[in-house]
N, C-alpha and C positions, 0 to 999 in steps of 0.2 A: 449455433449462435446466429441471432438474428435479429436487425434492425440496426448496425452500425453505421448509427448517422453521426456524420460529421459539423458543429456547428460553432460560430465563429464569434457568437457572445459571450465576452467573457466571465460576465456575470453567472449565467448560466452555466449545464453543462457543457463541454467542446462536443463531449461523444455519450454516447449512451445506446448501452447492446443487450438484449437480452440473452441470458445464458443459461438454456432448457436443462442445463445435467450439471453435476459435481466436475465433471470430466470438463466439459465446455469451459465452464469456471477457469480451470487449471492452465486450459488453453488459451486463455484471455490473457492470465497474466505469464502464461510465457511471451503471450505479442507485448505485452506492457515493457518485460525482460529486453524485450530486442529494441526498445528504441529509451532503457533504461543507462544512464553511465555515472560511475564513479563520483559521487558527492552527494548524486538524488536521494532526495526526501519524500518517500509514497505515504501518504494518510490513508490507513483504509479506516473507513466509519460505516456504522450499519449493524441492527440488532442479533441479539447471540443467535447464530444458526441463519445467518444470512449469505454467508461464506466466507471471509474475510483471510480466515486460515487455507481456505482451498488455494485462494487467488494467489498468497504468498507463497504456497508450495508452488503454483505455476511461475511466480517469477523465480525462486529459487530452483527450478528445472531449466529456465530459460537461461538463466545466469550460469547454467552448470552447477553449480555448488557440490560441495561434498555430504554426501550423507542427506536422509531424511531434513524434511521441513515442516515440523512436528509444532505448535502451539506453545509459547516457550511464557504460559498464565503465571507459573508457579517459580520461573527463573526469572519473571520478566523479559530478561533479553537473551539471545543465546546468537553467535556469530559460526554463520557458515561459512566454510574458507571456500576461494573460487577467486573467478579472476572476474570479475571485481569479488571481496565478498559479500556477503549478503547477513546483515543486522536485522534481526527481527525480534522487536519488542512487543511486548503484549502490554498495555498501559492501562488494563481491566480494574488489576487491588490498586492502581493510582490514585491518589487523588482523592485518599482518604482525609488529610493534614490540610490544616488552614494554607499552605502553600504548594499544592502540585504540581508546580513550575520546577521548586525546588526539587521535588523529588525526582522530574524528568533529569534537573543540572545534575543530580547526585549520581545518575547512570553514568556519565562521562559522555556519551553519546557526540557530543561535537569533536572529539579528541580521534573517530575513527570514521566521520561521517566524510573528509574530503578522500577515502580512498576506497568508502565504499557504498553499496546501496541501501539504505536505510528503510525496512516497511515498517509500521505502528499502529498496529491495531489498537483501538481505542484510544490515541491521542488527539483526538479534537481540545483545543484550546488551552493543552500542553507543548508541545512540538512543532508549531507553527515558526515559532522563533528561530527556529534551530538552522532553519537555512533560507536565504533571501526567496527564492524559490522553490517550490513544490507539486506536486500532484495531490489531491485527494480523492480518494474512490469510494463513493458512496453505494454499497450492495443494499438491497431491499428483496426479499425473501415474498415473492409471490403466491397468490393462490393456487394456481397449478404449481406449485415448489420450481415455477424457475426462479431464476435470480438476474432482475432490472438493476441494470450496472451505468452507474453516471459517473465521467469521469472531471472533473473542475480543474484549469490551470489555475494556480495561482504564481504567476511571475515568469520568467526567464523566457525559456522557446518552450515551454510545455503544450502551449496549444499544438503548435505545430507537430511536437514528437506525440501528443496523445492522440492526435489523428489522424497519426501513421499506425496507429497500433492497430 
């Protein structure tokens, strides 16, 4: 992993790393894991095969969880128990319906979101709601296949905890 800069616009990204392997990927988001707690909301966004599911297996290793952290397209969400656990939705068939807000409400999602960490792949402009503060991680799938990782506070101490990670 290489280039974890730190920066302090908030408009912009805080941080942004490049992550040469699958593996790196994985390693990134267990650091996102360790300065993850109990309520957070992670947005990851970024084209199919840019990694988004690696990253979420890295914060669900970091978190410890139980069991595999498998791409949960076809369940949409699937809860990994752990201390916090670990909510991972896939919001890809979202957002088919004149209302994809509603579809996010109909997951129940805010009903387990204060006791655990919540990631969402593919919820840009669904999920934002969901909690006053959040992270969103924008993966981008390079020419050599690494993968340029920006990471955006939006609200709370996010700046500060995304760069610590």
């Amino acid at each position: 992993m290489t280039g974890a800069a730190a920066r302090p616009d908030a408009a912009g990204p805080v941080v942004e790393v490049r992550c040469a392997t699958v593996e790196e990927t994985r390693a990134f988001g267990a650091r996102l894991a360790a300065v993850a707690r109990p309520g957070d909301l992670i947005l990851l966004s970024g084209p199919l095969g840019a990694g988004k599911t690696a990253l979420a297996q890295g914060i669900g290793a970091g978190l410890g969880v139980a069991g595999p952290v498998t791409s949960p397209t076809f369940v949409i969400a699937r809860v990994h128990p752990g201390a916090p656990a670990l909510v991972h939705v896939d919001a890809y068939r979202l957002g088919g319906t004149a209302d994809p807000v509603g579809e996010i409400d109909a997951l129940d999602l805010d009903a387990s979101l204060e006791e655990s960490v919540t990631v969402v792949e593919w919820g840009e402009g669904m999920v934002e709601r969901l909690a006053e503060a959040h992270l969103h991680v924008r993966l981008e799938r390079r020419p050599d296949d690494s993968r340029a990782v920006a990471l955006y506070a939006r609200g709370g101490d996010w700046a500060r905890r995304a760069a610590a990670a």
